[in-house]
N, C-alpha and C positions, 0 to 999 in steps of 0.2 A: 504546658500542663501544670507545669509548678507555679505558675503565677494564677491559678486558679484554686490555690486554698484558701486565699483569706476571704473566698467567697460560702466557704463553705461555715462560716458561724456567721450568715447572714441569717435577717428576717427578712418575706417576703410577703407581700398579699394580690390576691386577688380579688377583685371587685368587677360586677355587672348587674347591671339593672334587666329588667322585661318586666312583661304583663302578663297578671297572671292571666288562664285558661279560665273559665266558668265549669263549675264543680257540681255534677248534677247530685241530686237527692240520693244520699245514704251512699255517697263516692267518697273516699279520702285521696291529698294529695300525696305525697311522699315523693320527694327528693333526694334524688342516688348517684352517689359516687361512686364510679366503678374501678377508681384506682388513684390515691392521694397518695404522694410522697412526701414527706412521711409523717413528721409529725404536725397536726393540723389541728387549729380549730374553725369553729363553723358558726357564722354566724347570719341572719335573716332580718331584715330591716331593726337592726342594732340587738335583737334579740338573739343569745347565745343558744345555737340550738345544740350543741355540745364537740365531742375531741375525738381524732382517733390516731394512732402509732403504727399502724401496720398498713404495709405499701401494698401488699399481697390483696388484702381485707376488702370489699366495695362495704361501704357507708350508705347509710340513709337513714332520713327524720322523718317522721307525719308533719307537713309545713299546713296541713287543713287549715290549722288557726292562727295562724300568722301569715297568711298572705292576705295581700290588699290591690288595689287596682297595678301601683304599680310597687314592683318589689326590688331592694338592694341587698342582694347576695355577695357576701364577703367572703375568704378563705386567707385567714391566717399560717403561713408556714413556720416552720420554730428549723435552729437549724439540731439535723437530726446527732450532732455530736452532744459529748458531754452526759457519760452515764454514771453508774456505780459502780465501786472498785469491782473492776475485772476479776473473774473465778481465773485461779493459777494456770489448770488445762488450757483453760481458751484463749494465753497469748501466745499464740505461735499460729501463721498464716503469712501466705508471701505478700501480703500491702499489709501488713500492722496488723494490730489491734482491737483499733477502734470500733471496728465490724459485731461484737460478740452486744447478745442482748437488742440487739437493733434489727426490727423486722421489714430491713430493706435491701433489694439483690443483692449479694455480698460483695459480686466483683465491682459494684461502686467503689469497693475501698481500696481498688487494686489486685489487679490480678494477672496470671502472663497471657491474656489472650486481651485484657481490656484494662486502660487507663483510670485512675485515681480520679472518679469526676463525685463527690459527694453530692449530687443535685438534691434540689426540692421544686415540688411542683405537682399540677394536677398533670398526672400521664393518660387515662383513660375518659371515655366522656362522663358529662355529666346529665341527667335526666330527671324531670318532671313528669312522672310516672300515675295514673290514676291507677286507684285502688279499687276496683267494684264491690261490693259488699260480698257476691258471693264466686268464690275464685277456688282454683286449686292452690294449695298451698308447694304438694312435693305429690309428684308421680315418677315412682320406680319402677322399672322394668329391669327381672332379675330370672337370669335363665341359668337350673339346679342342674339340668340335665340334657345333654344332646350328644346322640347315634347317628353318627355319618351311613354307615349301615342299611339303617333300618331305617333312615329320615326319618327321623321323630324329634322331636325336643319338648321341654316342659319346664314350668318357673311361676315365678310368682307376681303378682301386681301389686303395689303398694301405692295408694294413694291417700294424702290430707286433705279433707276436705272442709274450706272456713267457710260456714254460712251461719245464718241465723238459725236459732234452735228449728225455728218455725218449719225448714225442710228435712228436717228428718223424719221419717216413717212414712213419708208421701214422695219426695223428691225419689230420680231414681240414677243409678248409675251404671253407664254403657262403655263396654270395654271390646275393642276388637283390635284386629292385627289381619292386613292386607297386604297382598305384593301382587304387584301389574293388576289390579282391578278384580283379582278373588281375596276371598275372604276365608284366612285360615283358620278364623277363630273368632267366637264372639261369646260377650256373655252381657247378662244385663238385670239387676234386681234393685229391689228396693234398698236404701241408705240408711240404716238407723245409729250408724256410727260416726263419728271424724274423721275417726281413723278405718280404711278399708284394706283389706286383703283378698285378692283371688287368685287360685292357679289357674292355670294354663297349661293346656298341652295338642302341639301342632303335628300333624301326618303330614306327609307329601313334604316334608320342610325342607326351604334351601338355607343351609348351614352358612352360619359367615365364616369365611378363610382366608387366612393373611394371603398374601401377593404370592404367585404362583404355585400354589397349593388346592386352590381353586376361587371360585366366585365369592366376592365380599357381600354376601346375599345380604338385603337390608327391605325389612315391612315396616307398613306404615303403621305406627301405634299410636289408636286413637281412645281417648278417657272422655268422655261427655258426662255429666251431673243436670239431668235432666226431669225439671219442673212436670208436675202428674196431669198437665195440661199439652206437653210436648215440647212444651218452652226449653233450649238448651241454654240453661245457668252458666255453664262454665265450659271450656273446652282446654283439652292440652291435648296435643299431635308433635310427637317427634319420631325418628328412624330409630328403628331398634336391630338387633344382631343377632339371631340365634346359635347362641356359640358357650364352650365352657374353656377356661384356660386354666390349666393346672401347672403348679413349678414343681418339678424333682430337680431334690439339691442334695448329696453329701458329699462332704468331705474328700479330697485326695488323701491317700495313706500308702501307695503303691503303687507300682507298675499293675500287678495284679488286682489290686482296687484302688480304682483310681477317681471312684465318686463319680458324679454327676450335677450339671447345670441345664437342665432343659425342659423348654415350654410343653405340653403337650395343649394343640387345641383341637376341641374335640375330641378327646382323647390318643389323637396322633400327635409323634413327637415331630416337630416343625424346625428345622434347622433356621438362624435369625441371622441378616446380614442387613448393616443399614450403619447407621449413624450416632453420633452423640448430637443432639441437637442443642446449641449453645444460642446466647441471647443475640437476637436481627439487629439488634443496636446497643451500643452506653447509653444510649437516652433516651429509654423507652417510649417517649410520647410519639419515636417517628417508628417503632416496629409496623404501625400498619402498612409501613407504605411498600417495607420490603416482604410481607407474608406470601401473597402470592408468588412470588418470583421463587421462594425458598421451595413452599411446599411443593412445586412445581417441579422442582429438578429431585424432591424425594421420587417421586416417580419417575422421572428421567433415568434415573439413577437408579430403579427396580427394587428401595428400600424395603422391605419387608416388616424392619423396626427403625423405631428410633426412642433415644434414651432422652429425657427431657431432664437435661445434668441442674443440679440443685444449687447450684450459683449462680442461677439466673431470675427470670419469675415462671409462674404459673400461667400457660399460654393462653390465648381467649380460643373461643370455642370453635370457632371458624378451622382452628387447627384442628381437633378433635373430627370435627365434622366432615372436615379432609378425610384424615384416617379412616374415619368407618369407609367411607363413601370407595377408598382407594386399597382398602386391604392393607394398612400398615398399623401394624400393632405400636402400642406409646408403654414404654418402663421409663414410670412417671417418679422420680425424686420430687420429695417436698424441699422446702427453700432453705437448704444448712449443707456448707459444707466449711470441711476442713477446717474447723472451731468446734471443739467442746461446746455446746450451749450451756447457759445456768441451769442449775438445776433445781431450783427453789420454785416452793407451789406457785407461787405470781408467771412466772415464765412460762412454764409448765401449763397452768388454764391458756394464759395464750396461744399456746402451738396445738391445746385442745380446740380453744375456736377457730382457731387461721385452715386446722387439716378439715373439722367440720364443716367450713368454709366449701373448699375446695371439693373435698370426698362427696358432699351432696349434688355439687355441679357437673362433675365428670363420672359416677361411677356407671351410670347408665348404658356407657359409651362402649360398644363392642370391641371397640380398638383395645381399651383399658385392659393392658397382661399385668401387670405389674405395679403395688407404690413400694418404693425405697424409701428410708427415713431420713438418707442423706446422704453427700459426696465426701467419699472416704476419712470421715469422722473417725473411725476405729483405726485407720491405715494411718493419719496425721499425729494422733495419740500417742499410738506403739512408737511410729517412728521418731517424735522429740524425748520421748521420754525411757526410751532403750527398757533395760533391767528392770527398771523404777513403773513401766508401766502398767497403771492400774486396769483391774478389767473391766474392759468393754462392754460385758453384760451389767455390768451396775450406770451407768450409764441411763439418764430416767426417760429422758425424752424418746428416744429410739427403741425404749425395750419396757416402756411400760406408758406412756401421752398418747402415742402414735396407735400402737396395737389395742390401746381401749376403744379409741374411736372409732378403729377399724370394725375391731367386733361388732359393735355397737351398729355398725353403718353400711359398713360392703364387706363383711364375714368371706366371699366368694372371690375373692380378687386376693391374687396372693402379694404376700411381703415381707421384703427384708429390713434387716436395722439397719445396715451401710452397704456401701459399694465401693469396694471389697466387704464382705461381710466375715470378722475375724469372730470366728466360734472359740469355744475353751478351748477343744483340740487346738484348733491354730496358734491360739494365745500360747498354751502348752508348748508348741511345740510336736504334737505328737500328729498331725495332721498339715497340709495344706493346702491352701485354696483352690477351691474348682470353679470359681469368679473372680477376674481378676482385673486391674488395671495397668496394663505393661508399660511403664516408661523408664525402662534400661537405659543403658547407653547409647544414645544418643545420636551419639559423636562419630559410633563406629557403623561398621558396614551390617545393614539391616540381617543379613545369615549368623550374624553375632551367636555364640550356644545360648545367650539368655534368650531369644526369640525361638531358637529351632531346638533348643532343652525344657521349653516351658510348659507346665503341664497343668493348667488351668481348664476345665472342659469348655468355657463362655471367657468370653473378653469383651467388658463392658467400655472397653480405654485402651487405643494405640495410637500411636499419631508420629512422625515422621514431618522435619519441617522441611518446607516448600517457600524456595522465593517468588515473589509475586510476580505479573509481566508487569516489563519493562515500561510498559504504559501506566498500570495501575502507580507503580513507584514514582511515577513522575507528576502523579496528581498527591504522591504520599509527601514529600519534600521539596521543598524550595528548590530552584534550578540548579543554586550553585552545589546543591549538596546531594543530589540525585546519585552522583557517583560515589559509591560508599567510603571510599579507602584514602584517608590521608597522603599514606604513601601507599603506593601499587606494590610495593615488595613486599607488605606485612597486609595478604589478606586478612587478617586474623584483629585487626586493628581495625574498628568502625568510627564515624566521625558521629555527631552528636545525634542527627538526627535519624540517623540510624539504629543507634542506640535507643533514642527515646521510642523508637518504634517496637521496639523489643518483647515487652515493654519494660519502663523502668516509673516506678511513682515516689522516686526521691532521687536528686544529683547524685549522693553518693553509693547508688544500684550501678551507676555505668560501669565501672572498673566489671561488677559480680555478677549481676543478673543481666544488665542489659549485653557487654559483649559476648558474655557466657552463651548469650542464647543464639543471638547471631552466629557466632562462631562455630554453632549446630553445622549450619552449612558448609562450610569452607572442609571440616572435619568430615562430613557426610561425602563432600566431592572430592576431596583426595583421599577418599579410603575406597570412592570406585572408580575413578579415573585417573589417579594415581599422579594428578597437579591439577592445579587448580587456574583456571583462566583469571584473570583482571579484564576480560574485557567484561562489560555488564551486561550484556545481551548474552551471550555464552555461559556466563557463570550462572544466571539467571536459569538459562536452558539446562544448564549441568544439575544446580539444583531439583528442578523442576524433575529429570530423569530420578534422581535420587529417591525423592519424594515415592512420584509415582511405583517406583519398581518394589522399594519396601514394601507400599502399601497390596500391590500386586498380588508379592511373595506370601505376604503375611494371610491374607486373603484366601488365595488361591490353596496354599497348604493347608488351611484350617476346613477349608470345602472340602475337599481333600479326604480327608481324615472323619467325615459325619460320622458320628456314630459314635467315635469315642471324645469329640467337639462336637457341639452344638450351638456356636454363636461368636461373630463377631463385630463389635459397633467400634467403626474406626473415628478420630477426632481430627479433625470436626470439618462440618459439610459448608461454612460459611463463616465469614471474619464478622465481628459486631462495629470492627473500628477498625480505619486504616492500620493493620500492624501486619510485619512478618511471622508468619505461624506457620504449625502443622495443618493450617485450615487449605480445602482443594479449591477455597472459591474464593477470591480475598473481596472487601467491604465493597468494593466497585464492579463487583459480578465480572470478575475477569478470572479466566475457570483456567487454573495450572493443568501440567499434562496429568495428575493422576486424576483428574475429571474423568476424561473420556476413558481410562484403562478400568476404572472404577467400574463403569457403565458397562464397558464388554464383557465385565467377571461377574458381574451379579446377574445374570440372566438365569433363566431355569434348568437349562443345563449348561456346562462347563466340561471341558477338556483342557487338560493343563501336566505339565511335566511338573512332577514332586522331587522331592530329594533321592540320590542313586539311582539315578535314570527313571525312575517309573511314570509309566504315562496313567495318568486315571482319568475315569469321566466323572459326572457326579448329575443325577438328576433330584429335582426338587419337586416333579408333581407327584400325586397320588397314585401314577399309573404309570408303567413300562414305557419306556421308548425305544425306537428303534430308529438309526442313523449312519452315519459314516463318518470316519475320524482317519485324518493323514497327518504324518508325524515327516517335519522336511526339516536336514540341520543344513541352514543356511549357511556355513563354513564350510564343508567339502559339498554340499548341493544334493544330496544322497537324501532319499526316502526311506526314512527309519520304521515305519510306519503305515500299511493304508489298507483297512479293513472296515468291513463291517461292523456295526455296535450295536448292541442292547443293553440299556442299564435298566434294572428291576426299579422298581416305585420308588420313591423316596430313598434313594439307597444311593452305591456308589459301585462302581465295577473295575480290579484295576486291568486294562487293556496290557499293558506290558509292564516287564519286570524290570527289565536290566535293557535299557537301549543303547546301542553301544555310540555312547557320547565320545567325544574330543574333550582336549583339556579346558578348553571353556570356546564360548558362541552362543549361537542363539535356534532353538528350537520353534520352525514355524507348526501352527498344531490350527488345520483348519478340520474345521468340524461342523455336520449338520445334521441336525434333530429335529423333527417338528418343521421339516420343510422351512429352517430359518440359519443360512451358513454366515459363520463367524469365524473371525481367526485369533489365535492366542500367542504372544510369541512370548518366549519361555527362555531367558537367561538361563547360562549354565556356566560354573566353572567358578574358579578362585578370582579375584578382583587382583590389580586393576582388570579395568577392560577402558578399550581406546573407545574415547568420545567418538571421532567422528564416526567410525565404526559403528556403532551404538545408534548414532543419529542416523544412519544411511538406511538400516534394518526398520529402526521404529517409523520412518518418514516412506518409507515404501507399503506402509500399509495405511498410512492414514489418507 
């Protein structure tokens, strides 16, 4: 890794010839980049067609008058170091610096889940685009109002329309919305503007609904611009959602009020469990190849949400169009975390165009609950700067760049400034977060009071690290070094490349950050097993228990508990780079054990032993069920447990109070709803608890 800096104040260029296309009558060409890293000029058989600085941004020129039979297309790279004296807030992040003002993924510059690679390069394609003379510029579809109820919904259609003066007040335009082959709605009049508006409102509607809450209902929305002859000028057809998503948020200040964080869509409040979705690769040009495979195990995995965390990029549409298509809602961060940005007007337009960018390509999108302005921007702040810290609402980018555009753009989509989002009260003092990103201790046993005292209503960040298998590390490391431990006596002592997998993006992080992290582990498994193996298969496994059971706990309690919690997104569902992490899936899709525990908890209903014996259930549809729940303590063999259930709608029931537990074991809790039986098994008691013990219970069910 370290011998790949002095590539980063390199120049680069790209170069290829073709031929152009033939450009029919009243066509223009235009040439489109749909992702440069980063700083770039552009140039067309020697002619400079001009520059851009933002990785986020797609690019394009009219090349109409500059192509010739045959054409040489150049791309200059610049390297993207070397700026303006740094603003004071924005030095502090865990890889440097350098990151602040520069609009390229952050964790390029280092971060703990991804390596120090400052690349340059074209990552997205590039395309030779015709222009027809008369096209839709922008069609939005915007839904003000929908009644689960009463099936209804209503909103508005907004379309630009570019043509020649010539069709206005004869040309006409046709708007409908169709699902399975009826037509919910249709309208159709004459064009006398560019700009058009109509509303909309549909009977009989099927509402879109995240992932077990009901059907992700999606019609076809179709916009024709239609010549007074019958001629179709222009057409645009995309999936739309008939859905409203609302946030309630305040403040903690109590036991007795204790705020709130939660989605309501449709006007139901929707309890959210899923994920932080962090970047498929450090080198973005290969993210296409792992897409599929990710979005695939969200479903796998019964996400319901996923947070698109702002250290990474802005995803291509294929993802979004997952979402709708799968019922998972996206709480989208723009692209800043953990740095102050500048705040000076030049920066500022910037992050106006890069969210305009963005905010017109995705707000369409039913999945769309949520933008954030960034990853805990306000939490980075407080935390370097103690006493002395200034407040977070003066802050320009987050609290006055972002919410202009927003107004301006998608008014109907709610948003916060950060994640964590520190309000006056917080800053004061006189309140607490009801959003939060929990990364406590670590080190110690996941029933820690900072995890089961915490009183957040949504957790957008937890994570728990997990050794990878044995297989994947052996494609992580050189042979000789596969085995982690210099010496086997001092687990706690990793050899280099161990370290460097950590991660670390300077020799002298090993001592701090890199064994620091590692050593997550080792601390993790002798705080529940109470020694720690050297063998690597075993510690691997030991980990891997640790992992998954935190995540379990954390999980399972928060389900738990709906009502006064409404969310949790655990981190994170896949590695971007070989490293050891809290990630459940590492870069080579070798899926640790809190995979499959992940899987069995997030289903639509759950049955799970809480804290002081209580057994609860918890359903997530819109409607009652009715089941059977048996409660077996695998250590005296006794059935604690086995009745009949009903949980009411979206609610929670608790089945028992007080089960009269042993000092620790393990509670099996099988349960069937919805004619689909599942088993839960349910640690209890103070730690340690014996490995093999542990292994014999978890391995008899899988």
């Amino acid at each position: 890794m370290w011998a790949a800096f002095p590539w980063e104040q390199c120049e680069w260029r790209y170069a290829r010839t073709f031929a152009a296309p033939r450009v029919e009558s009243g066509e223009r060409m235009r040439l489109r980049f749909d992702g440069v890293d980063t700083r770039a000029e552009y140039f067309l058989n020697g002619a400079r067609l001009g520059a851009s600085d933002n990785m986020f941004v797609p690019v394009s020129f009219d090349v109409t008058d500059h192509l010739r039979a045959t054409n040489r297309l150049e791309v200059t790279l610049h390297s993207p170091l070397g700026r303006p004296i740094l603003g004071v807030l924005g030095r502090s992040r865990v890889g440097g610096t350098d990151v602040e003002g520069i609009r390229k993924a952050q964790h390029a510059f280092g971060w703990d889940i991804m390596p120090r690679i400052v690349s340059c390069g074209i990552w997205r394609g590039v395309f030779l685009d015709r222009v027809p003379p008369v096209r839709f510029g922008d069609v939005h579809w915007m839904v003000r109002s929908a009644n689960h109820q009463a099936r209804t919904a209503s909103g508005l259609v907004d379309c630009q329309i570019l043509a020649p003066l010539r069709y206005l007040h004869r040309a006409r335009l046709r708007l409908s919305l169709s699902r399975g082959g009826r037509v919910a709605w249709r309208t159709e009049h004459v064009v006398r503007y560019y700009q058009t508006r109509d509303g909309f409102g549909v009977r009989n509607a099927d509402l879109w609904w995240p992932r077990d809450a009901g059907e992700p209902a999606l019609y076809d929305a179709v916009a024709e611009f239609v010549d007074a002859d019958g001629t179709v000028l222009a057409r645009d057809v995309r999936k739309v959602g008939l859905r409203t998503v609302r946030l309630e948020r305040a403040d903690w200040y109590s036991e007795a009020d204790p705020g709130t964080f939660r989605f309501l869509v449709n006007g139901v409040p929707i309890y959210m469990h899923g994920t932080d979705w962090t970047p498929m690769d450090a080198l973005h040009s290969r993210d296409g190849a792992h897409l599929a495979r990710c979005l695939d195990m969200l479903v796998d995995l019964n996400c319901n949400m996923i947070r698109i965390w702002g250290g990474g990029v802005y995803e291509p549409d294929a993802l979004y169009d997952f979402c709708d298509a799968n019922g998972i809602c996206v709480w989208q961060d723009f692209m800043m975390g953990n740095v102050e940005p500048e705040q000076n007007d030049e920066f500022a337009a910037r992050i106006a165009f890069e969210a305009k960018d963005v905010v017109l390509r995705l707000r369409s999108h039913p999945c769309l609950a949520l933008w954030c302005a960034n990853n805990e921007i306000d939490r980075s702040v407080a935390s370097n700067w103690g006493a002395w810290t200034p407040d977070p609402a003066g802050e320009r980018i987050s609290r006055e760049t972002l919410p202009r555009v927003l107004r301006d753009f998608d008014p109907l989509t709610p948003y916060i400034p950060s994640s964590p989002w520190w309000t006056p009260d917080v800053v004061s003092g006189r309140a607490k977060l009801s959003q939060d990103h929990l990364w406590g201790p670590r080190q110690r046993f996941f029933k820690d009071p900072f995890w089961t005292n915490a009183t957040p209503a949504f957790v957008s960040e937890t994570g728990y690290h997990g050794c990878p298998n044995v297989d994947s590390l052996r494609r992580m490391m050189t042979p000789a070094n596969v085995y982690p431990w210099p010496d086997p006596a001092n687990p706690f002592r990793f050899n280099d490349e161990w370290n460097c997998k950590a991660v670390t993006s300077w020799p002298e992080q090993l001592d701090g950050m890199g064994n620091g992290r590692n050593c997550l582990m080792p601390n993790q498994v002798k705080n529940f097993f109470g020694s720690i193996s050297t063998n690597l298969e075993e510690f691997a496994d030991q980990s891997q228990f640790a992992q998954a059971e935190a995540l379990h706990y954390w999980i399972a309690r928060s389900r738990a508990r709906k009502g006064r919690t409404w969310g949790m997104l655990w981190w994170n569902l896949r590695d971007g780079w070989p490293v050891i992490s809290d990630g459940v899936v590492d870069y080579y899709y070798g899926k640790k054990r809190a995979y499959n525990v992940i899987k069995s908890i997030q289903q639509p209903q759950l049955a799970t032993l809480v804290d002081y014996g209580q057994l609860v259930a918890v359903n997530d549809r819109l409607y009652p069920v009715k089941g059977h729940v048996k409660a077996t303590d695998l250590v005296s063999g006794k059935v604690l447990y086995d009745s009949a259930a009903e949980v009411p709608a979206n609610a929670t029931r608790t089945l028992a109070e007080n089960l009269p537990l042993g000092a620790q074991g393990c509670l099996r809790v099988d349960y069937t709803f919805e004619d689909t039986p599942r088993v839960n098994l349910c640690l209890y008691g103070a730690p340690p608890f014996d490995y093999a013990q542990v292994k014999a219970w978890f391995n008899g069910v899988q």
